[in-house]
C-alpha positions as CSV (number, residue, x, y, z in Angstrom):
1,X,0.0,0.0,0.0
2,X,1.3,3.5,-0.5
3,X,1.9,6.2,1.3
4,X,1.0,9.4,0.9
5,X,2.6,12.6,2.0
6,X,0.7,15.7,3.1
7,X,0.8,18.5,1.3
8,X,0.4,21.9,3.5
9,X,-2.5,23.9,2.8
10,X,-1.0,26.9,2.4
11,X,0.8,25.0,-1.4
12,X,-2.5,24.7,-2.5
13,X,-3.3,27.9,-1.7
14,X,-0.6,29.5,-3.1
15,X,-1.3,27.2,-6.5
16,X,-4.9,28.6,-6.7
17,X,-4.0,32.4,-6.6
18,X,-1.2,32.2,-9.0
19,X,-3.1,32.1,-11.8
20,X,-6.0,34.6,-10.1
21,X,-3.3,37.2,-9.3
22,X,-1.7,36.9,-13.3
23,X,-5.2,37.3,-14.4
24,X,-6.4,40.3,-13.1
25,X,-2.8,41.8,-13.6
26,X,-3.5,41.2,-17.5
27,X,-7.2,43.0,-17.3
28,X,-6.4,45.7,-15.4
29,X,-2.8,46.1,-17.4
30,X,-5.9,46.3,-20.7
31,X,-7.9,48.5,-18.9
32,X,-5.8,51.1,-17.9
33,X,-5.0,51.2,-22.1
34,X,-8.6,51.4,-22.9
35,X,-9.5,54.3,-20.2
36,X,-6.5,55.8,-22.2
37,X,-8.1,55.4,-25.3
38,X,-11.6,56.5,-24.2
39,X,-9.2,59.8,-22.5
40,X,-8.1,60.4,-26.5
41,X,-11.8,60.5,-27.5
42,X,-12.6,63.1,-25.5
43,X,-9.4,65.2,-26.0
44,X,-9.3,64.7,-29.7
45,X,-13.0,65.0,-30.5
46,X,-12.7,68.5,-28.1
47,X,-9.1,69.6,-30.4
48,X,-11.2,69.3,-33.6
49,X,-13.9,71.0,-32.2
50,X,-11.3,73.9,-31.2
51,X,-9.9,73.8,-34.6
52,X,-12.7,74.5,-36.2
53,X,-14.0,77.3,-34.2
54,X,-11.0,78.9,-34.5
55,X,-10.2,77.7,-38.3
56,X,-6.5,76.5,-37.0
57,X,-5.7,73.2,-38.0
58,X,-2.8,72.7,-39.7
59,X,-1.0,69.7,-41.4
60,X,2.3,69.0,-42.3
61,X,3.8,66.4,-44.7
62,X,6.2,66.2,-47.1
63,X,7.8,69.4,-46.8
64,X,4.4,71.1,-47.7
65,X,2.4,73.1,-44.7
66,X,-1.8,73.2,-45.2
67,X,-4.9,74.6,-43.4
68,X,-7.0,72.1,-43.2
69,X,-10.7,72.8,-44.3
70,X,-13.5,72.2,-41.6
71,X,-14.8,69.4,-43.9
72,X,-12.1,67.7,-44.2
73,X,-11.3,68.0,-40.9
74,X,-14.5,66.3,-40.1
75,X,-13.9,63.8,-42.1
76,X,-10.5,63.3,-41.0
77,X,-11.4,62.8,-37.4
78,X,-14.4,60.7,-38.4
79,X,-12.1,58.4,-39.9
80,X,-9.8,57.9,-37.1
81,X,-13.3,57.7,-34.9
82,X,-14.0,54.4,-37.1
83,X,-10.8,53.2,-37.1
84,X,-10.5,51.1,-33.7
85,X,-7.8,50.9,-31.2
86,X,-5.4,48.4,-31.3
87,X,-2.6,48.7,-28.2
88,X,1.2,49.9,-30.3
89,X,3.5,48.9,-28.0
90,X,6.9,48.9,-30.6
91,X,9.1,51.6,-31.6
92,X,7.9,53.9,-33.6
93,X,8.3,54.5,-37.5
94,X,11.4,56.1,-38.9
95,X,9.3,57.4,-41.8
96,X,7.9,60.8,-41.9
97,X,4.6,61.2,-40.6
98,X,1.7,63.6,-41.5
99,X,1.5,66.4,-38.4
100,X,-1.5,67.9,-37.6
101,X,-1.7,71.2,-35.0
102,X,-4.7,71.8,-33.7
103,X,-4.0,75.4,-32.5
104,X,-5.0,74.5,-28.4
105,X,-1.4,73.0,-28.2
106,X,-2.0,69.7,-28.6
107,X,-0.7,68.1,-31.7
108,X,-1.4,64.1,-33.7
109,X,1.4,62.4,-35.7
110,X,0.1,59.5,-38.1
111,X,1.8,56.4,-39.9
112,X,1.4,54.2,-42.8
113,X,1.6,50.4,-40.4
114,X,0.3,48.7,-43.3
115,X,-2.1,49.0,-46.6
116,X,-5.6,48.9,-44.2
117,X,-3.7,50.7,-41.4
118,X,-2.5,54.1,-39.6
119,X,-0.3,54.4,-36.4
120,X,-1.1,57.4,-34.0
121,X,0.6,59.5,-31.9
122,X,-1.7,61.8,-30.1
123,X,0.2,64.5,-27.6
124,X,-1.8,66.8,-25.5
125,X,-0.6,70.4,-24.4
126,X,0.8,68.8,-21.3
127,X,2.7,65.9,-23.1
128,X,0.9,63.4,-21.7
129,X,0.6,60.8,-24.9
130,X,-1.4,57.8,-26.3
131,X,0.4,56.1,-29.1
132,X,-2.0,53.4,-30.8
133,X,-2.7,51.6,-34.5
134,X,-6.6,51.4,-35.8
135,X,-7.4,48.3,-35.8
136,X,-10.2,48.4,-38.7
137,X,-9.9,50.0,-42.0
138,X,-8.2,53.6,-41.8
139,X,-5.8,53.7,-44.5
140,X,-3.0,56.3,-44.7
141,X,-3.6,57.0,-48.5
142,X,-6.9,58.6,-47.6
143,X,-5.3,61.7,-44.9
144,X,-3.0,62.2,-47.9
145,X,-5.6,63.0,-50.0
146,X,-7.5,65.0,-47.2
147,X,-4.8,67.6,-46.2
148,X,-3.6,67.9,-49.7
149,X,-4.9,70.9,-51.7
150,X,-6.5,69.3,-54.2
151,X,-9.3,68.8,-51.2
152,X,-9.5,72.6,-50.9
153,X,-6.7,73.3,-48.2
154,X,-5.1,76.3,-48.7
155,X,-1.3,76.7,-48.1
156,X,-0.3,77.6,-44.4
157,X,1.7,80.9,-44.5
């Protein structure tokens, strides 16, 4: 017959919270990313807003500076609205990106990740920052086309 040993309680204990403790590390690790993300909404949504009151946004990209019409700057943010949120956590691309200024100080940065989608870089006056790709269909092609002045954006003097 064979003997068994007796395992303390507190191993068994110890076994069950591992995994419990991991766990809620990992959600609260994706929440705190999310709150961030629901945090852009607000500030982003209240920069366009600001921009168009006060008929400042501006965009920069390849060496040429535009004011950005309040269509397409509706359309712009619209865009990234629909485009998702997909945590970014790598370094980010040596390529140039498109700048927009708002005008209230804070300022986005956007890159091509792929052909379907866009990395951003969203920094608010204070420099705090949210840097995250779209995880649906938000293609860089298209903010080409809306900051260029073929869309109607004047040049920014």
């Amino acid at each position: 017959m064979k003997k068994y040993r007796k395992v303390p309680l507190w191993i068994y204990i110890t076994a069950a919270t591992v995994p419990i403790v991991i766990f809620v590390l990992a959600v609260s690790a994706s929440s705190n990313k999310l709150l961030g993300y629901n945090e852009f909404k607000t500030d982003f949504v209240s920069s366009v807003n600001y921009a168009n009151e006060n008929d400042s946004l501006r965009a920069k990209y390849d060496g040429i500076n535009t004011k950005i019409i309040e269509e397409n700057s509706q359309t712009i943010a619209e865009t990234i609205m629909r485009g998702g949120f997909l945590v970014y956590e790598e370094p980010l691309p040596s390529s140039e990106p498109i700048l927009f200024d708002f005008g209230n100080g804070d300022i986005m940065r956007i890159w091509r990740k792929d052909e379907e989608s866009v990395i951003i870089q969203y920094v608010r006056s204070d420099n705090e920052e949210i840097i995250f790709a779209t995880a649906d269909i938000c293609r860089f092609v298209d903010f080409e086309r809306l900051i260029s002045e073929d869309w109607g954006n004047p040049k920014w003097e």
